[in-house]
C-alpha positions as MATLAB code, in Angstrom:
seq = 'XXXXXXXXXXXXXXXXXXXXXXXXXXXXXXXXXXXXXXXXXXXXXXXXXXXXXXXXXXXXXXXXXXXXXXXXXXXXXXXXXXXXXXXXXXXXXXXXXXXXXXXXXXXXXXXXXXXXXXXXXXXXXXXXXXXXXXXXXXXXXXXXXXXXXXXXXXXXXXXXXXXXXXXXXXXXXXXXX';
ca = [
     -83.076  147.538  105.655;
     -84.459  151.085  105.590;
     -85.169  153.285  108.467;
     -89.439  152.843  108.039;
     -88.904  148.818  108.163;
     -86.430  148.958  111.150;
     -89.325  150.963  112.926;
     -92.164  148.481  111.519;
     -90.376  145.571  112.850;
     -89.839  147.406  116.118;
     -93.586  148.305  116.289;
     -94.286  144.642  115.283;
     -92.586  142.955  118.166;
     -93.968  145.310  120.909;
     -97.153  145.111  119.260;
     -96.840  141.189  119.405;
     -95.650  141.462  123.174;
     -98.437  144.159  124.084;
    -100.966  141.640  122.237;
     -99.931  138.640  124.589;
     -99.135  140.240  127.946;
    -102.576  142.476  127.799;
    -104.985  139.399  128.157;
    -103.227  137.251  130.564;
    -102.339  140.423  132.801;
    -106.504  140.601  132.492;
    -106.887  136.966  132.913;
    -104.567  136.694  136.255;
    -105.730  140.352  137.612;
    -109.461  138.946  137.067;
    -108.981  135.962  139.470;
    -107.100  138.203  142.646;
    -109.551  140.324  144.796;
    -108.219  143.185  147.005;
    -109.308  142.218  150.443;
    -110.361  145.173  152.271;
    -110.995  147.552  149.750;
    -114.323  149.590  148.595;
    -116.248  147.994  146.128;
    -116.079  150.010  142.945;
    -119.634  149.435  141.781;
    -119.873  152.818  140.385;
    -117.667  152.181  137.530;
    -119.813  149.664  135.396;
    -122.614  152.186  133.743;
    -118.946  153.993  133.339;
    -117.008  152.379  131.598;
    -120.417  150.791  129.602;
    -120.592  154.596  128.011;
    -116.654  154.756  127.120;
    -117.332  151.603  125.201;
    -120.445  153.567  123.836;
    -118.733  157.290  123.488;
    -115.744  154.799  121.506;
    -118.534  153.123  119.212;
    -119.842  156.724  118.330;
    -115.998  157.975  117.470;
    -114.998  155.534  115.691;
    -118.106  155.791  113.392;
    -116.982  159.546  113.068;
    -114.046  159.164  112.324;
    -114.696  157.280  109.688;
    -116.583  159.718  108.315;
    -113.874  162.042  108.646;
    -111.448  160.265  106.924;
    -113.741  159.729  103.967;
    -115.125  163.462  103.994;
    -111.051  164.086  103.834;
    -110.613  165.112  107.392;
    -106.903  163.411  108.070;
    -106.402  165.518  111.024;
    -109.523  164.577  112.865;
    -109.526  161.119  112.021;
    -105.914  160.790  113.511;
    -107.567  162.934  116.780;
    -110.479  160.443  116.895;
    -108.808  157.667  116.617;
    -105.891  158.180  119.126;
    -109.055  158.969  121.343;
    -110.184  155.679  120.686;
    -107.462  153.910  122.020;
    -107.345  156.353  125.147;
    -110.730  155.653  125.867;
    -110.298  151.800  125.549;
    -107.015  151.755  127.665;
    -109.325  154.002  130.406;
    -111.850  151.266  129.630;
    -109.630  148.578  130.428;
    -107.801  150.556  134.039;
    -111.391  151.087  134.928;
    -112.739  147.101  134.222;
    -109.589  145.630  135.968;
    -110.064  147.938  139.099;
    -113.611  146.666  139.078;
    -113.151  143.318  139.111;
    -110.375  143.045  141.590;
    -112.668  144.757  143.911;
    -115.789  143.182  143.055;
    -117.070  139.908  142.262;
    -118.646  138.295  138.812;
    -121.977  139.288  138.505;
    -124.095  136.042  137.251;
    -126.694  136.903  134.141;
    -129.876  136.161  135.544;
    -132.112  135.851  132.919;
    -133.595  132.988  131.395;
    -134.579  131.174  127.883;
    -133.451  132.137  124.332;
    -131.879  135.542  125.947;
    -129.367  133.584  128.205;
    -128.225  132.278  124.930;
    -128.389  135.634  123.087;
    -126.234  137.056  126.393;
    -123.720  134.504  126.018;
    -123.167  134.214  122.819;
    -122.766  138.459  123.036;
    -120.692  137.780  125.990;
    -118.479  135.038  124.361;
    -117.984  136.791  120.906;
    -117.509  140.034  122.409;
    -114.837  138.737  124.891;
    -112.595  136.649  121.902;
    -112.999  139.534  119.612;
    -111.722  141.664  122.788;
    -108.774  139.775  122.513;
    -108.271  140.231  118.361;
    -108.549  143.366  118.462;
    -105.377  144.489  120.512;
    -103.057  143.436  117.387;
    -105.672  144.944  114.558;
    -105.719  148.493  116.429;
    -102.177  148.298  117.202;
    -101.000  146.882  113.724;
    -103.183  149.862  111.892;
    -102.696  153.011  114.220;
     -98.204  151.931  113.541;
     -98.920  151.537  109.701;
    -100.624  155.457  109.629;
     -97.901  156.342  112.247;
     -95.451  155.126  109.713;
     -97.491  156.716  106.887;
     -97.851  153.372  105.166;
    -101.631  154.711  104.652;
    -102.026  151.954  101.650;
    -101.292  149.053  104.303;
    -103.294  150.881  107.129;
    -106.497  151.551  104.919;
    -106.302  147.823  103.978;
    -106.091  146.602  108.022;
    -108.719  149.266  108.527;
    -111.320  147.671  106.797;
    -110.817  144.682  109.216;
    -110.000  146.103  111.914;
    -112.952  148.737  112.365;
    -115.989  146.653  111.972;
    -114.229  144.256  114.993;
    -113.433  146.826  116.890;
    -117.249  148.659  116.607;
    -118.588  145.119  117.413;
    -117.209  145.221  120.961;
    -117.788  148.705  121.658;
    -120.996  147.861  121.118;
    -121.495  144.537  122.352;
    -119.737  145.875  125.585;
    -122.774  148.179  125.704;
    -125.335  145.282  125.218;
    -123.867  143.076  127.951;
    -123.824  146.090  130.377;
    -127.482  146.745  129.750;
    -128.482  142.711  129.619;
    -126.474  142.190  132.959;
    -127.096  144.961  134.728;
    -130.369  144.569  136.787;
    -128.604  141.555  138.068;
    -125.303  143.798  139.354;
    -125.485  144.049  143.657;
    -125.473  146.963  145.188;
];
């Protein structure tokens, strides 16, 4: 086995445990509250605009990469993931401190909010693999292999920057102070 396969099947299996481990670490973290502790209801409309700033940059850099720009895509995209792993610190932090806000509205847009809240919370989950799986194939400059997964992978992933957006703005007049 060559040296780029030995790495791709390291990357595999760490992106297979990171892909596992990430949402039931969110899961169990999601159900403990820190007694005693300052609410952090500041960091909602927060980490709403990283999932917005991330929607924005990845739509860049895909203009980058078609426009030829291999530098700056690579830039935008590692930002990306930065922004979503500060997106993720950030959501944690807020809901061991805090508890669930309840969507308050009523008729056809409760539906529309759930059915936002439900895609964008499965597709949450799919998209730990798809980023991870396409940011190692460019790593390992299998850039055949990575534009395929890209094509999947970056309509997902601007869905639930987006939605992440959406749900912030339908849930939050209902957010205590």
């Amino acid at each position: 086995m060559d040296a780029i396969a030995q790495k791709e099947r390291k990357f595999n299996r760490l992106i297979t445990v990171v892909s596992i481990i990430v949402p039931l670490v969110v899961a169990i973290l999601f159900g403990i509250k820190i007694p005693n502790v300052e609410r952090l209801g500041f960091l909602p409309p927060i980490y709403a605009t990283i999932n917005g700033l991330t929607a924005v940059l990845l739509i860049v850099a895909v203009w980058a990469i078609k426009n030829g720009k291999q530098r700056l895509h690579q830039n935008l995209m590692t930002s990306c993931i930065a922004l979503s792993v500060l997106f993720l610190l950030m959501y944690i932090a807020y809901h061991m401190t805090s508890e669930s806000t309840s969507y308050g509205g009523e008729g056809i847009l409760r539906y529309v909010y759930f059915f936002i809240l439900i895609s964008h919370i499965f597709l949450s989950i799919v998209i730990i693999p798809l980023v991870l799986k396409t940011y190692a194939r460019a790593y390992l400059k299998k850039f055949e292999a990575h534009r395929k997964l890209a094509k999947i992978t970056f309509p997902i992933w601007l869905y639930v920057a987006i939605t992440g957006v959406i749900v912030y703005v339908m849930i939050s007049p209902y957010y205590v102070s």
